[in-house]
N, CA, C and O atoms as a Tinker XYZ file with bonds, in Angstrom:
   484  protein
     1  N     48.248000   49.095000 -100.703000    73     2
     2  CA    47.657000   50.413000 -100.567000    64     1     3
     3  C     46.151000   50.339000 -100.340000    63     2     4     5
     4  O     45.558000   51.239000  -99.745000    81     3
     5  N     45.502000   49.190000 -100.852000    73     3     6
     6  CA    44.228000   49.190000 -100.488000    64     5     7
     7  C     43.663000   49.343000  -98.745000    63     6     8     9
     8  O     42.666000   49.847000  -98.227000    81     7
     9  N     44.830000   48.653000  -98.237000    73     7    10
    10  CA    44.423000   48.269000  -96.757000    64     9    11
    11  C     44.612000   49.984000  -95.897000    63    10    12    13
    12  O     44.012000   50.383000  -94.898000    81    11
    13  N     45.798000   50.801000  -96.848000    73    11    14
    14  CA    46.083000   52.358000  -96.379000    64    13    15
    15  C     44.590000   52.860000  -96.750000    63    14    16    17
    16  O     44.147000   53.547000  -95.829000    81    15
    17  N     43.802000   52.738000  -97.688000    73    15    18
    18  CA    42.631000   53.537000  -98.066000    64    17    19
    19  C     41.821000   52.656000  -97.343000    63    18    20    21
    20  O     40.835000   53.366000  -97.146000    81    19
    21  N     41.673000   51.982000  -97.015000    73    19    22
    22  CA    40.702000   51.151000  -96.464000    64    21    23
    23  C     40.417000   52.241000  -94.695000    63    22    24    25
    24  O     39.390000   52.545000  -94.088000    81    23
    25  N     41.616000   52.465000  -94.484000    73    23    26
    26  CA    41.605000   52.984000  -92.848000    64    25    27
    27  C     41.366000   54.064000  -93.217000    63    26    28    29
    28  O     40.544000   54.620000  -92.490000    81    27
    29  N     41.818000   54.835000  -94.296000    73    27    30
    30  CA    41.663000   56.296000  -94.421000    64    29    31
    31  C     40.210000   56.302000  -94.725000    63    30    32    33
    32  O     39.691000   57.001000  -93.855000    81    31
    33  N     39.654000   56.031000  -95.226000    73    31    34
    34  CA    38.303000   55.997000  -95.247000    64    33    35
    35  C     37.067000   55.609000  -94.500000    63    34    36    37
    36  O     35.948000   56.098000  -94.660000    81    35
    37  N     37.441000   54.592000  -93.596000    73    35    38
    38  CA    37.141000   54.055000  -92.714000    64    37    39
    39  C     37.206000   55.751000  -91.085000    63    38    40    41
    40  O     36.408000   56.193000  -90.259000    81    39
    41  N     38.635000   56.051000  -91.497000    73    39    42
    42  CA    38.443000   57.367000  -90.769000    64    41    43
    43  C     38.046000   58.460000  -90.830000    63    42    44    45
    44  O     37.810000   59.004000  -89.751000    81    43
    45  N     37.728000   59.488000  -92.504000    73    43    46
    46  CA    36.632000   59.692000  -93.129000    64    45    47
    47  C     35.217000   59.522000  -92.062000    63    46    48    49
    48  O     34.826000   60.294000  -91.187000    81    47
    49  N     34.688000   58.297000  -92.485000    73    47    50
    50  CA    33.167000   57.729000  -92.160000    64    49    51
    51  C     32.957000   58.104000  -90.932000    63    50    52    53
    52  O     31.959000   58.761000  -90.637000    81    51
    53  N     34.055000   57.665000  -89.865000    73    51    54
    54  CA    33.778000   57.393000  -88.722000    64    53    55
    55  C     33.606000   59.179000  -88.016000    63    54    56    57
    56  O     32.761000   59.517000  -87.187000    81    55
    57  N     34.849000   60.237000  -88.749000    73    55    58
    58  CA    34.535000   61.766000  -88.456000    64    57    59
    59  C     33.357000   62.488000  -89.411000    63    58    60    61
    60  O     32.867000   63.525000  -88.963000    81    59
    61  N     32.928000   62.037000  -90.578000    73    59    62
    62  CA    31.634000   62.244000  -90.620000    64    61    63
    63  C     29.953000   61.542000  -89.699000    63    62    64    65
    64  O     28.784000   61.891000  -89.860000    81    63
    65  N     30.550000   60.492000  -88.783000    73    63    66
    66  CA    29.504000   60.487000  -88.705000    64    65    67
    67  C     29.948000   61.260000  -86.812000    63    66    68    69
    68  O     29.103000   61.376000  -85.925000    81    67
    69  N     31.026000   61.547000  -86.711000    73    67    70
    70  CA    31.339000   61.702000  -85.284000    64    69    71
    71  C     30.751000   63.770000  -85.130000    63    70    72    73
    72  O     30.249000   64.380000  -84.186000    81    71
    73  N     31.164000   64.241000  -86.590000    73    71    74
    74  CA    30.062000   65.320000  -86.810000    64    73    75
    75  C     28.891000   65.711000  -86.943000    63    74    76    77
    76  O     28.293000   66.768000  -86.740000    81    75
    77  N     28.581000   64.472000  -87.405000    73    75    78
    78  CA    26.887000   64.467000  -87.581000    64    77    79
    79  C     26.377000   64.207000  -86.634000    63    78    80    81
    80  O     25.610000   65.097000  -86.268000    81    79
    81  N     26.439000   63.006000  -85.734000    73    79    82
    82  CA    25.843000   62.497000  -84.520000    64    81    83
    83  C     25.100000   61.319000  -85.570000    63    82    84    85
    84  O     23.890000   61.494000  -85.431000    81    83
    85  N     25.217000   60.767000  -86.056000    73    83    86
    86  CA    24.552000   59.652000  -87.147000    64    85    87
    87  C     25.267000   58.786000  -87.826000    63    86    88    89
    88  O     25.828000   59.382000  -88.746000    81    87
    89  N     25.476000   57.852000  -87.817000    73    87    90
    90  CA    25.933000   56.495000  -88.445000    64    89    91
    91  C     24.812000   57.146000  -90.287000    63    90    92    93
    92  O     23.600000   57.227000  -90.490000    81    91
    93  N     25.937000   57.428000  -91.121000    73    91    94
    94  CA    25.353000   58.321000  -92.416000    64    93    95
    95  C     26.038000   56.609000  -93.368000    63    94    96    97
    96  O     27.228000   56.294000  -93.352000    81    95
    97  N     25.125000   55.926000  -93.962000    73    95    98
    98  CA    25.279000   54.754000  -94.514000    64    97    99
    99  C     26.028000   54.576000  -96.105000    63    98   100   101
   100  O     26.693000   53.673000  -96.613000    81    99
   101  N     25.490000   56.091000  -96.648000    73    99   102
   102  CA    25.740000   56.471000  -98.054000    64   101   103
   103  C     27.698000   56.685000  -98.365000    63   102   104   105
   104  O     28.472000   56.911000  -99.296000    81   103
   105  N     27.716000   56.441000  -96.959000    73   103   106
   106  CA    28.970000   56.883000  -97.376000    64   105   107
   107  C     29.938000   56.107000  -97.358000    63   106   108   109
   108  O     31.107000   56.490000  -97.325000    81   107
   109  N     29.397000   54.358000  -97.389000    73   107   110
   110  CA    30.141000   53.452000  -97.496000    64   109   111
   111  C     30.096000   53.621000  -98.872000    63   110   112   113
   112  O     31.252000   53.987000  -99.089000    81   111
   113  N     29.677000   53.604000  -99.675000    73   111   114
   114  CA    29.792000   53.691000 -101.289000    64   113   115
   115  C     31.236000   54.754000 -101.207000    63   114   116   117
   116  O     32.277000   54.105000 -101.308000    81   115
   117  N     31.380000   55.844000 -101.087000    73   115   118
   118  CA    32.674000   56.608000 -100.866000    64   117   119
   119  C     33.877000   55.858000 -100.369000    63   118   120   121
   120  O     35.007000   56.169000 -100.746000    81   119
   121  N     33.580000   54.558000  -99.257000    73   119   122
   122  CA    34.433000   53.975000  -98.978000    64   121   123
   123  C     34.742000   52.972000 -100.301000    63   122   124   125
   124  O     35.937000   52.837000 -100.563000    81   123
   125  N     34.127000   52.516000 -100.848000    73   123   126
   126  CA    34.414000   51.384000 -102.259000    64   125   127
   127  C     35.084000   51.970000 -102.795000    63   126   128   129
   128  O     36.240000   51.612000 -103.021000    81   127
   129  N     34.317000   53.648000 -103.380000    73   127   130
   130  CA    35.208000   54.085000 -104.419000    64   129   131
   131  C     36.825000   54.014000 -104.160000    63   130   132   133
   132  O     37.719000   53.427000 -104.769000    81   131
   133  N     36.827000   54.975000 -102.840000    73   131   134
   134  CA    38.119000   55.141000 -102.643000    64   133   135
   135  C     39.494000   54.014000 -102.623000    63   134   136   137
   136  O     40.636000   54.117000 -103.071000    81   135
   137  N     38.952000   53.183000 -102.059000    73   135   138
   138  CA    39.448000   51.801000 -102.065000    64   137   139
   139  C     39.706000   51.164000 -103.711000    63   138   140   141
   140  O     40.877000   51.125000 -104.087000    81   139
   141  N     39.016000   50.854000 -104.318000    73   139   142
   142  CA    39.125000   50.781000 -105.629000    64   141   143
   143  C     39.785000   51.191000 -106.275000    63   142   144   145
   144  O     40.690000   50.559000 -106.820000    81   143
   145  N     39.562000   52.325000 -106.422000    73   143   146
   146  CA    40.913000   53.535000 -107.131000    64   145   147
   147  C     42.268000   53.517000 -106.544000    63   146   148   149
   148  O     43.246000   53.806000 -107.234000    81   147
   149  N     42.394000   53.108000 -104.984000    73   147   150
   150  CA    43.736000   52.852000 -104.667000    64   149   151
   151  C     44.391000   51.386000 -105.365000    63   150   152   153
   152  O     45.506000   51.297000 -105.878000    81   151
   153  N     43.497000   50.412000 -105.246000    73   151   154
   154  CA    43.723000   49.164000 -105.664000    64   153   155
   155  C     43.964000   49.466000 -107.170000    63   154   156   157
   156  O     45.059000   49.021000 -107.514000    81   155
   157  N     43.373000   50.006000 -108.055000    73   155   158
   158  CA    43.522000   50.316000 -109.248000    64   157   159
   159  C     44.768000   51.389000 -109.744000    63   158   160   161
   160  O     45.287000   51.284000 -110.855000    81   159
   161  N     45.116000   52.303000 -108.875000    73   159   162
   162  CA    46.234000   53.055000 -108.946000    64   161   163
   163  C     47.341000   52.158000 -108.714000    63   162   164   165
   164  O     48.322000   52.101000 -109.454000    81   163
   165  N     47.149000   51.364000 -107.537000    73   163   166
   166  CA    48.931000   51.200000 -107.386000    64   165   167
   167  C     48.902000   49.444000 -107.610000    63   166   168   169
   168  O     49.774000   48.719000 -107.132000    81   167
   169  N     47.937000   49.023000 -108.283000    73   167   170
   170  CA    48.205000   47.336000 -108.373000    64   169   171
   171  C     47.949000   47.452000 -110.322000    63   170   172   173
   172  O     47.643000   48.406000 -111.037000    81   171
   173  N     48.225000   46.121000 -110.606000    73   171   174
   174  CA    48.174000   46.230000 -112.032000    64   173   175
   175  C     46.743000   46.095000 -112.307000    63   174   176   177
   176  O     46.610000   46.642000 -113.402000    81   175
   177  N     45.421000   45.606000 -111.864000    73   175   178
   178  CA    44.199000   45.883000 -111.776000    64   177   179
   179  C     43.840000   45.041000 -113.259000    63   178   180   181
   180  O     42.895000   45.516000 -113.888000    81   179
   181  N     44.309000   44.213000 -113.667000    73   179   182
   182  CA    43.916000   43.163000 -114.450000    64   181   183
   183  C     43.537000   41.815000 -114.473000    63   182   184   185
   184  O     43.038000   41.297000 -115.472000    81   183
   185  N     43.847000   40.939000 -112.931000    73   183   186
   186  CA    43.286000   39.977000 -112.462000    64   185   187
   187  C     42.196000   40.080000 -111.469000    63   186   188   189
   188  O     41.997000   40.940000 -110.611000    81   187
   189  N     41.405000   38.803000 -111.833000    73   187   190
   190  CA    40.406000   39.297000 -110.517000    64   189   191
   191  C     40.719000   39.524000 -109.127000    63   190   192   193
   192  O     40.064000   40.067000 -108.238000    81   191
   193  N     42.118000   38.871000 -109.132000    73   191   194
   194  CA    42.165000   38.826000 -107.599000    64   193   195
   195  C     42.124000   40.419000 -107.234000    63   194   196   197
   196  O     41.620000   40.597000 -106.125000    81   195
   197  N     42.358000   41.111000 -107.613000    73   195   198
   198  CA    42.841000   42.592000 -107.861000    64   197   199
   199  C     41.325000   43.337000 -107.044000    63   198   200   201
   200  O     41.332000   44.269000 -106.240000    81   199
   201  N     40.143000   42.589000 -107.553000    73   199   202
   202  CA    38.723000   42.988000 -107.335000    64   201   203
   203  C     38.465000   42.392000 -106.168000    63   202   204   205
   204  O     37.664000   42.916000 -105.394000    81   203
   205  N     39.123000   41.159000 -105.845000    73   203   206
   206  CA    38.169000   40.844000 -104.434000    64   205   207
   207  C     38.911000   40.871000 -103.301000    63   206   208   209
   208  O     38.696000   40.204000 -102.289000    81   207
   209  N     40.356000   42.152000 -103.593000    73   207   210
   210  CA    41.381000   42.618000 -102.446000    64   209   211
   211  C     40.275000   44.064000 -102.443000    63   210   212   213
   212  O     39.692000   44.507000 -101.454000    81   211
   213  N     40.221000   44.529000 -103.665000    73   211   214
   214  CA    38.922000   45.851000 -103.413000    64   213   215
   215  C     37.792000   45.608000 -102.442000    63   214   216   217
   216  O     37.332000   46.314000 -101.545000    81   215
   217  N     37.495000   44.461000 -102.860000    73   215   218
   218  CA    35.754000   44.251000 -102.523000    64   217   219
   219  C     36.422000   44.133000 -100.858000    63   218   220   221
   220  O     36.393000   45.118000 -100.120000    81   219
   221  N     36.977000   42.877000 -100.431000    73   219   222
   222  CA    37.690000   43.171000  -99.008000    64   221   223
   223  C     37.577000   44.143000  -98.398000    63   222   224   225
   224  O     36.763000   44.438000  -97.523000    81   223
   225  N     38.804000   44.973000  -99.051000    73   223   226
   226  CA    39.365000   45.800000  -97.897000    64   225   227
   227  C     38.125000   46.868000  -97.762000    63   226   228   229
   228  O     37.941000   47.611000  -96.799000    81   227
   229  N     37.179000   46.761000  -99.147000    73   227   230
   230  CA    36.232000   47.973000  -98.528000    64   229   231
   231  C     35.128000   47.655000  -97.214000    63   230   232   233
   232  O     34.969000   48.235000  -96.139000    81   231
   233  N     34.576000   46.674000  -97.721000    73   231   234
   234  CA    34.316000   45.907000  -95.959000    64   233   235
   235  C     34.602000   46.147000  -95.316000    63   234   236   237
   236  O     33.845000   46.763000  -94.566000    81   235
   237  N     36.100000   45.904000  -94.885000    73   235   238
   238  CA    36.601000   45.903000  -94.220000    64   237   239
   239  C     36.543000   47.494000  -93.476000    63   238   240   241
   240  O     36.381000   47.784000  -92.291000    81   239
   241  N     36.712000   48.231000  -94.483000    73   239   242
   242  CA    36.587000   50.592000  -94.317000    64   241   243
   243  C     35.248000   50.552000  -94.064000    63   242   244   245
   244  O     34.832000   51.482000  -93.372000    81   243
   245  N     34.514000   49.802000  -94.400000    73   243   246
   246  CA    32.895000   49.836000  -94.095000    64   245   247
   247  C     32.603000   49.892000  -92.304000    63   246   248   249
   248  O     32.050000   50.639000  -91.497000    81   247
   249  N     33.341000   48.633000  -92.312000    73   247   250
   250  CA    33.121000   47.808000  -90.594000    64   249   251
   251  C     33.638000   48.662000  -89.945000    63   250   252   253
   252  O     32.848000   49.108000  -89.113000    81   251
   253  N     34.905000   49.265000  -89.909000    73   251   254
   254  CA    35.897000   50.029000  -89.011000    64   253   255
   255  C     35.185000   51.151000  -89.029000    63   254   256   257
   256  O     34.993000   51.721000  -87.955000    81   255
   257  N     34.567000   51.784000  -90.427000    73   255   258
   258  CA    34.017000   53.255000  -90.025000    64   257   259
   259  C     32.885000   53.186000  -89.246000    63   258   260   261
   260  O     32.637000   54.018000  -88.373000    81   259
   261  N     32.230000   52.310000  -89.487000    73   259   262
   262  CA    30.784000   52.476000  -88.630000    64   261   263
   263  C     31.044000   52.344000  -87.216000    63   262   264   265
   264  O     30.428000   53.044000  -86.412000    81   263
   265  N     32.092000   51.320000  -86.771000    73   263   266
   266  CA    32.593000   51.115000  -85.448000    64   265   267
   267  C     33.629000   52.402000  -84.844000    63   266   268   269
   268  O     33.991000   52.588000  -83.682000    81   267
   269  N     33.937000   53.169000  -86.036000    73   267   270
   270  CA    34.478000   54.421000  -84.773000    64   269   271
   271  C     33.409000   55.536000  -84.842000    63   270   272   273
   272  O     33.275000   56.344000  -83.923000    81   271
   273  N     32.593000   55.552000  -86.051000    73   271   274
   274  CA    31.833000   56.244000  -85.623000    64   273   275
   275  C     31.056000   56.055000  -84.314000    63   274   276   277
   276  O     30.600000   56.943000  -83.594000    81   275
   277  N     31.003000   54.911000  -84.169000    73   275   278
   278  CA    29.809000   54.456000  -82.956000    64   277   279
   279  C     30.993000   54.583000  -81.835000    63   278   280   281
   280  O     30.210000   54.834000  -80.919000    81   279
   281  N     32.127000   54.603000  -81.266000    73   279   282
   282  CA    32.737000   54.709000  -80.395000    64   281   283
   283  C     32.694000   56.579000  -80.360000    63   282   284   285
   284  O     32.168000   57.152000  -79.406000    81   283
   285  N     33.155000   57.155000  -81.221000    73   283   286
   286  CA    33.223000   58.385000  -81.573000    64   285   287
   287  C     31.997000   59.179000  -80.538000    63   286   288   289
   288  O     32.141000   60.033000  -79.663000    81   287
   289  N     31.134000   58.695000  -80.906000    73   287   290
   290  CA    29.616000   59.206000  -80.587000    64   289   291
   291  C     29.741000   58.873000  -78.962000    63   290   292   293
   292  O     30.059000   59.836000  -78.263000    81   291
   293  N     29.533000   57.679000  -78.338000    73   291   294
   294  CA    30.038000   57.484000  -77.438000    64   293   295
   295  C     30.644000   58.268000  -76.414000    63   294   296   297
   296  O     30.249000   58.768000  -75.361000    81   295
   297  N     32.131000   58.210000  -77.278000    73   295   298
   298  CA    33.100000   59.215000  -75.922000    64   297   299
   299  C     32.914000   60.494000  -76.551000    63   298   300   301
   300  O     34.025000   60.991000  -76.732000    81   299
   301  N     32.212000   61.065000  -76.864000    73   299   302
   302  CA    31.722000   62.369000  -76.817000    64   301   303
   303  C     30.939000   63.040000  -75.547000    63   302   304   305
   304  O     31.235000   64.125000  -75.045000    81   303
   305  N     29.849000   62.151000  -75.117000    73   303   306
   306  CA    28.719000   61.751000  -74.225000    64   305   307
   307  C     29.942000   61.147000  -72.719000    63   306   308   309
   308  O     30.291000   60.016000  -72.379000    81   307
   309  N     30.267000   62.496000  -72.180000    73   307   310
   310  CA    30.849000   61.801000  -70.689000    64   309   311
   311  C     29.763000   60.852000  -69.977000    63   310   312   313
   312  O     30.067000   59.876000  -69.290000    81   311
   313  N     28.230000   61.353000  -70.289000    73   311   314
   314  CA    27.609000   60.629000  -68.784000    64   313   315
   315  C     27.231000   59.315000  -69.322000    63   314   316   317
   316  O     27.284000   58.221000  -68.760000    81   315
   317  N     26.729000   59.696000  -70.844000    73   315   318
   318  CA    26.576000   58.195000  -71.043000    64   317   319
   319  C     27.540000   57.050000  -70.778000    63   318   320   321
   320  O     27.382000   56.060000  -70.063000    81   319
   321  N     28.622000   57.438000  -71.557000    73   319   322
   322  CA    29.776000   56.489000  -71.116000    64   321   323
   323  C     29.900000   55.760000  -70.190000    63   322   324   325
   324  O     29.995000   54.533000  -70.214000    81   323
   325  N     29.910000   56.684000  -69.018000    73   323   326
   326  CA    29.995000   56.395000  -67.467000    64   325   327
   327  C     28.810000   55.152000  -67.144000    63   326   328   329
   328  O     29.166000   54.029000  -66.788000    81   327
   329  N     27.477000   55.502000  -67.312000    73   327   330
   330  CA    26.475000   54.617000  -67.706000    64   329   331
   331  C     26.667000   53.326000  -68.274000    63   330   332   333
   332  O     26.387000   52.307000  -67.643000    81   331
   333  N     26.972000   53.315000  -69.039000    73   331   334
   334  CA    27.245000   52.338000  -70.085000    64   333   335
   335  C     28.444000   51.297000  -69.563000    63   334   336   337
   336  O     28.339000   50.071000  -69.529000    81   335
   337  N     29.669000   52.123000  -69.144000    73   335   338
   338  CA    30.545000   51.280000  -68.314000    64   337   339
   339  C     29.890000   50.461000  -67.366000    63   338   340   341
   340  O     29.847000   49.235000  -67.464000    81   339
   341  N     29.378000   51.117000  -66.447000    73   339   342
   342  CA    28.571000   50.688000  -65.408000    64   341   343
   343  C     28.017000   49.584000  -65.606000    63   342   344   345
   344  O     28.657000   48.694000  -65.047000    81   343
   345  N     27.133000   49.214000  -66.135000    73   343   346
   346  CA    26.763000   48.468000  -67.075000    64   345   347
   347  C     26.751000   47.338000  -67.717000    63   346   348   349
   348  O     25.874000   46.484000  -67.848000    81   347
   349  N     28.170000   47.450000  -68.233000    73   347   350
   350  CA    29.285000   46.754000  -69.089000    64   349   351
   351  C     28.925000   46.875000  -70.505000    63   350   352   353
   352  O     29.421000   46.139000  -71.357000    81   351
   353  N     28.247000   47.602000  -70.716000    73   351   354
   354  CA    27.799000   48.295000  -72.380000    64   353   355
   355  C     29.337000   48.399000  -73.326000    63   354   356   357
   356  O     30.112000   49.349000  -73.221000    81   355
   357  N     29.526000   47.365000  -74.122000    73   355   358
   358  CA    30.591000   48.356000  -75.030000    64   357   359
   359  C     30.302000   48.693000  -75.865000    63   358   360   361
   360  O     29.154000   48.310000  -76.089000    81   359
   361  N     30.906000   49.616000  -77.044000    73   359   362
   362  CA    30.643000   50.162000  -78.462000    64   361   363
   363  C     30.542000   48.400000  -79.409000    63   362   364   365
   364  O     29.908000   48.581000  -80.448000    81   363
   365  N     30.771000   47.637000  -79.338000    73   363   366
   366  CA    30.590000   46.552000  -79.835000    64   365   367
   367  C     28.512000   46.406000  -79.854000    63   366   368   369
   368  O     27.700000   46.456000  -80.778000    81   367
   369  N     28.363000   46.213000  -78.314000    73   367   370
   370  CA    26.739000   46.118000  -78.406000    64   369   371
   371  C     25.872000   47.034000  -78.906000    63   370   372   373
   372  O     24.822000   46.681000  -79.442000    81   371
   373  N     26.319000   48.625000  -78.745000    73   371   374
   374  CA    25.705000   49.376000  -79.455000    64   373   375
   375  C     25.725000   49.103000  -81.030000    63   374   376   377
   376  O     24.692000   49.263000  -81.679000    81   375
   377  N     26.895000   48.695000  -81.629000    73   375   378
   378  CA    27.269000   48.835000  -83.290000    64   377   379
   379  C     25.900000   47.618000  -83.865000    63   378   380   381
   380  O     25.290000   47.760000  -84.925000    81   379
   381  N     25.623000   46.276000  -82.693000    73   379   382
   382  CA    25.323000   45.533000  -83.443000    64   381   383
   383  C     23.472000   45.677000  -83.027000    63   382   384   385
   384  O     22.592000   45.207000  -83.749000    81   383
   385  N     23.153000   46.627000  -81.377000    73   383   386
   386  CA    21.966000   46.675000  -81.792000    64   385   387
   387  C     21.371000   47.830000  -82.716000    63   386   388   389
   388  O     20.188000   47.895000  -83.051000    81   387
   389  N     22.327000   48.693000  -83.061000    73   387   390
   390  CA    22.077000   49.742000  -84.199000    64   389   391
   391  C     22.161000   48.974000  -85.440000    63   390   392   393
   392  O     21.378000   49.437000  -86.270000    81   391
   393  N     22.895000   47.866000  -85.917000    73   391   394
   394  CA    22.883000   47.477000  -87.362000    64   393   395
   395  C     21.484000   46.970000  -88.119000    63   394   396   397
   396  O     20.830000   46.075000  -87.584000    81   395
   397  N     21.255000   47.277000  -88.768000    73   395   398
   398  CA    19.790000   46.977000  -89.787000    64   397   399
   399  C     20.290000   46.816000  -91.145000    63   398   400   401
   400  O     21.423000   47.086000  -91.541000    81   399
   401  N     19.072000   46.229000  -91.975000    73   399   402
   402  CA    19.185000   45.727000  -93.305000    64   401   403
   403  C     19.478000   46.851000  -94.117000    63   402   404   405
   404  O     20.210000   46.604000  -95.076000    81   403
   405  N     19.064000   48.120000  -93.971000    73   403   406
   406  CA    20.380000   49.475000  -94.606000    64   405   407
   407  C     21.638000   49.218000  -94.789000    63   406   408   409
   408  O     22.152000   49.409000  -95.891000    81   407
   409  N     22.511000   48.622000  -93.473000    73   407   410
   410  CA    23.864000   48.600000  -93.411000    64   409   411
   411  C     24.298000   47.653000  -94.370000    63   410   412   413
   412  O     25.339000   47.669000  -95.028000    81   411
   413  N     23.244000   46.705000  -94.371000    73   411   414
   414  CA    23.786000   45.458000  -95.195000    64   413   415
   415  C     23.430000   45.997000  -96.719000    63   414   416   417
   416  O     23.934000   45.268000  -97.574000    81   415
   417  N     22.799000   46.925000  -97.162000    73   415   418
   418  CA    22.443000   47.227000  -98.590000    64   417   419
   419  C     23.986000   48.176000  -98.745000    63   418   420   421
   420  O     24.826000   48.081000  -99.640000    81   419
   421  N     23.988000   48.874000  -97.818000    73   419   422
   422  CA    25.235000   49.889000  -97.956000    64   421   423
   423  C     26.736000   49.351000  -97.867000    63   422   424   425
   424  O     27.635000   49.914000  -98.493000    81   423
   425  N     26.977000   48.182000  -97.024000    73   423   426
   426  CA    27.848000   47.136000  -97.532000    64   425   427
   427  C     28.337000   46.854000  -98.686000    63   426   428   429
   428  O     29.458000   46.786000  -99.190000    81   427
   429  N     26.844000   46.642000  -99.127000    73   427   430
   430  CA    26.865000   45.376000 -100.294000    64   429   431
   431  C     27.346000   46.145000 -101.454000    63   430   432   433
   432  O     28.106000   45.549000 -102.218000    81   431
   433  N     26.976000   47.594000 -101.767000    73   431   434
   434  CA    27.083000   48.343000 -102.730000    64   433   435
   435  C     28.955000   48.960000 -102.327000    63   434   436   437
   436  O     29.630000   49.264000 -103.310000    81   435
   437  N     29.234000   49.014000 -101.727000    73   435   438
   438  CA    30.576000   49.693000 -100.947000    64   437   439
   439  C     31.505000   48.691000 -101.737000    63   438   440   441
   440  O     32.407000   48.874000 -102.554000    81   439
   441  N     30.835000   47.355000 -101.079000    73   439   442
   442  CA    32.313000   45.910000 -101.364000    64   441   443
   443  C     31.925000   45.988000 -103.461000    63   442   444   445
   444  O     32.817000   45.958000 -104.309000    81   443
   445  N     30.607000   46.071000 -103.725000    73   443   446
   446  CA    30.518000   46.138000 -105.316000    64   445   447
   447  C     31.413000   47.284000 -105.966000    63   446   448   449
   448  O     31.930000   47.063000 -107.061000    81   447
   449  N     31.605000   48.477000 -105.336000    73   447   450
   450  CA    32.308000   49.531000 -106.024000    64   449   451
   451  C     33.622000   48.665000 -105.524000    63   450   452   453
   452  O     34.056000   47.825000 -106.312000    81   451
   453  N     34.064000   48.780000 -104.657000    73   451   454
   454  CA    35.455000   48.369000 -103.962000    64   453   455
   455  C     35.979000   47.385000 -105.376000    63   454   456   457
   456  O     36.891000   47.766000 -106.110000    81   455
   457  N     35.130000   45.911000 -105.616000    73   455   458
   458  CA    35.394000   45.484000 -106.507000    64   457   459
   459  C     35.601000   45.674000 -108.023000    63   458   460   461
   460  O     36.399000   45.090000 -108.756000    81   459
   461  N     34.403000   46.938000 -108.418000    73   459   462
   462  CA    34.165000   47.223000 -110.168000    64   461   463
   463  C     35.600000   48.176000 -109.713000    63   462   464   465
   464  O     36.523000   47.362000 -109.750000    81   463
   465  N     36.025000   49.215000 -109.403000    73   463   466
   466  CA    36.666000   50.036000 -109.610000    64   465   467
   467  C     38.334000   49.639000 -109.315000    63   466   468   469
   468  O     39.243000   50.468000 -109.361000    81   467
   469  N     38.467000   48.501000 -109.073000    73   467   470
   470  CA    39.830000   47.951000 -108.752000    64   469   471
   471  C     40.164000   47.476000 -110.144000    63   470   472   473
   472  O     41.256000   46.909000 -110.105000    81   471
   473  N     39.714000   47.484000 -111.216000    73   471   474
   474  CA    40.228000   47.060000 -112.738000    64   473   475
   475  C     40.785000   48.196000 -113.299000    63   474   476   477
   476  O     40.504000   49.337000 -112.931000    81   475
   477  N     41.685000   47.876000 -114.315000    73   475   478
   478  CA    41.981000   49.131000 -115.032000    64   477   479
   479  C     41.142000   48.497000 -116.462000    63   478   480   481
   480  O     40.777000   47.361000 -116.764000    81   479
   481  N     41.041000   49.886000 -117.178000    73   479   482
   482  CA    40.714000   49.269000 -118.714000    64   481   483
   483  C     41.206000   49.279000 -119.352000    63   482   484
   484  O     40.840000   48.791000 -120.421000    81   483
């Protein structure tokens, strides 16, 4: 179930940021939680491994959301697109010349919830 919340959240991110027009970073932490609490709902959440299928898969909702957001944004924009094809621009080069040391703080805190919240007490 982690890997189900992982996408659901990941799809979340990607329609908040496909509303906003902004890659919104804070909301990888939303991706941990959610992830966590699935891992913690439907696994027994008493071994570590339990925490670093959390910490994973939230990464993992991290990477995917920022990458549909950035496709999202994209095919919104007919002319850019067209441009960009032209080009040979994909949403890949945009994701990685948009990434900065934010993403990696917002990561880092996402895969930390992903992990604390996959335990039960």
């Amino acid at each position: 179930m982690g890997a189900v919340a992982s996408v659901v959240s990941a799809l979340i991110w990607g329609g908040i940021g496909l509303a906003t027009g902004y890659q919104i970073g804070y909301v990888a932490v939303l991706v941990g939680f959610l992830v966590g609490f699935a891992v913690r709902y439907f696994g027994k959440g008493i071994d570590p491994v339990f925490g670093f299928v959390g910490a994973g898969f939230a990464l993992l909702g991290c990477f995917l959301g920022n990458i549909g957001a950035v496709y999202g944004m994209m095919a919104q924009d007919d002319e850019a697109r067209q441009f960009m094809s032209l080009l040979g621009i994909t949403a890949w080069d945009i994701y990685r010349s948009t990434f900065n040391i934010m993403d990696i703080v917002f990561y880092g805190l996402a895969t930390y919830f992903g992990y604390k919240f996959s335990f039960r007490r």
